[in-house]
C-alpha positions in Angstrom: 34.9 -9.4 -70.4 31.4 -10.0 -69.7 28.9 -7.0 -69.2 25.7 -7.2 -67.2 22.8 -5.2 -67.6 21.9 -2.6 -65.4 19.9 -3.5 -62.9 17.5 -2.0 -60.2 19.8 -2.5 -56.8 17.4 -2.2 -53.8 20.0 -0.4 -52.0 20.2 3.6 -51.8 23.1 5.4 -53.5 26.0 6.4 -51.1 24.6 9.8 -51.2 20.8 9.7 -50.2 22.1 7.9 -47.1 20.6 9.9 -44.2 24.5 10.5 -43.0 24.9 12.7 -45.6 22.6 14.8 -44.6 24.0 15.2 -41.0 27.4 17.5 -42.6 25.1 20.0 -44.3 23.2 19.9 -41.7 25.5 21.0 -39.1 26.7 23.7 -41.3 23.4 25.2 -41.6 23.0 24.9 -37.3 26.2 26.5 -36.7 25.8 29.4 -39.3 21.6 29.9 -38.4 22.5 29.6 -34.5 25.4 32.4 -34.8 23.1 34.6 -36.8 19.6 33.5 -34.4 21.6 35.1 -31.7 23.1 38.1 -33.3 19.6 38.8 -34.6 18.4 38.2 -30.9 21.2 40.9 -29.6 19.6 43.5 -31.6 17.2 44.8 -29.9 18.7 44.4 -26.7 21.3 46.9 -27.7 18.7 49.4 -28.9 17.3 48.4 -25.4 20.5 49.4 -23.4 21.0 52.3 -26.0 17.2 54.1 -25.2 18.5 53.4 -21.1 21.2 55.8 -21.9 24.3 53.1 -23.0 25.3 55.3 -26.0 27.9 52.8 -27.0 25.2 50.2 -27.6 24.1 52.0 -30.6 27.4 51.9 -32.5 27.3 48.0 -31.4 24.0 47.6 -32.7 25.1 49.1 -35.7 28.0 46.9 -36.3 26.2 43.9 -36.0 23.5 44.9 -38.4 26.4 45.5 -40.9 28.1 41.9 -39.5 24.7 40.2 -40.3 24.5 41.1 -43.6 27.2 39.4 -44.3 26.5 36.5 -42.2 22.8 36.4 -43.4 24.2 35.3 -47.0 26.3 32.6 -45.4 23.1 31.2 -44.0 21.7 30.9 -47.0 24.6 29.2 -49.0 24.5 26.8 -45.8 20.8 26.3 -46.7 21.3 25.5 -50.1 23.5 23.2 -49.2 21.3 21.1 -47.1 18.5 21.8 -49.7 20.4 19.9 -52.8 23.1 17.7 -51.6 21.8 17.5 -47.9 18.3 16.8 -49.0 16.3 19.1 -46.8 13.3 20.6 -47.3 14.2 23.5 -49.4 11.7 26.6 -47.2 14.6 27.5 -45.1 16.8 28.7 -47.7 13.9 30.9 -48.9 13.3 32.6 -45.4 17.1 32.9 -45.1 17.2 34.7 -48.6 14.2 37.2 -47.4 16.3 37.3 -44.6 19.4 38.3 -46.7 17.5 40.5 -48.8 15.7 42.1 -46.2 19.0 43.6 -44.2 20.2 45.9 -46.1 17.0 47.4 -46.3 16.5 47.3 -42.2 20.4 48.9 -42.3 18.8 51.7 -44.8 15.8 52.1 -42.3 17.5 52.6 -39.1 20.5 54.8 -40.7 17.7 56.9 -42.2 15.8 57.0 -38.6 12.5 55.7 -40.2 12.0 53.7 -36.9 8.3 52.6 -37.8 9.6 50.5 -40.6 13.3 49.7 -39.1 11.0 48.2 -36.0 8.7 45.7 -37.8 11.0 44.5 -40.4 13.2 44.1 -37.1 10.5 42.0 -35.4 10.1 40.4 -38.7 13.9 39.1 -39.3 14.1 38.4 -35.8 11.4 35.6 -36.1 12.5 34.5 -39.4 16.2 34.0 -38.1 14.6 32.2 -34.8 12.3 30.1 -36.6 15.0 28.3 -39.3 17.6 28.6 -35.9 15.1 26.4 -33.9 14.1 24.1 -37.2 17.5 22.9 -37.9 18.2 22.3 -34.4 15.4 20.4 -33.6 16.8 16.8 -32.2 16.3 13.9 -34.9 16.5 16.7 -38.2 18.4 14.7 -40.5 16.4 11.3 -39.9 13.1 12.8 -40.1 14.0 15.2 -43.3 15.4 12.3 -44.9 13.8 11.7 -48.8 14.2 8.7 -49.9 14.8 8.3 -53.6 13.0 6.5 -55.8 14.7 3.6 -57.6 17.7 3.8 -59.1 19.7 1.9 -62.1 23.0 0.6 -61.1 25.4 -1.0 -63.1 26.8 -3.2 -60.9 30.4 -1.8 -60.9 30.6 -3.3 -64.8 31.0 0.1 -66.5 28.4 0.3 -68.8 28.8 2.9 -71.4 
């Protein structure tokens, strides 16, 4: 059996082709649009609660405590277009501010310090919206698209 060495093959690996981004990428849109609306709800429930709606509140708490949850599945879906997807990797560190953040904005609002539970709302509300709107931005996975740099390949000979 004859054995080649390894060679420099022009073409990418199977895996920086910009289709592989496209699969992270739609997990991350999906999760970050779900929680870019729940964030969004907020304060229109504290709105319809301070109109006199008293069962807003109780809905305005439940999705706080819903969020939290779904704020740490927005950032595994980051992570996943971070590494394998090859996306830039700043949204997974607003969605983990973002995940961090909640339980503190739960704390704040249970505790009635409505100064603070206010502007971190504001804050999380932009910081869900602005990732939301990045990764649905038409053209994402072409434009975010890394190319590697060259890469050895063996030409299917097993080398060892």
């Amino acid at each position: 059996m004859t054995t080649y060495p390894p060679s420099l093959d022009p073409r990418p690996p199977r895996s920086a082709v910009p289709g592989g981004t496209t699969g992270t990428l739609w997990i991350l849109r999906v999760t970050a649009a779900v929680q870019g609306s729940l964030l969004i709800a907020q304060p229109v429930l504290a709105g319809r609660f301070l109109d006199g709606d008293f069962p807003s509140l109780a809905t305005h708490g439940g999705v706080g405590i819903a969020l939290m949850l779904l704020a740490w599945l927005v950032v595994v879906a980051a992570l996943l277009a971070w590494r394998p997807g090859r996306l830039p990797g700043w949204p997974v560190l607003v969605s983990l501010a973002c995940a961090m953040l909640l339980p503190i904005q739960l704390g704040m609002g249970h505790a009635r310090f409505l100064a603070v539970h206010l502007a971190l709302g504001v804050t999380l509300v932009a910081a869900g919206v602005v990732v939301a709107a990045w990764a649905w931005r038409p053209g994402r996975a072409k434009r975010s698209y890394r190319a590697r740099g060259p890469q050895m390949h063996d030409g299917g000979a097993g080398l060892r």
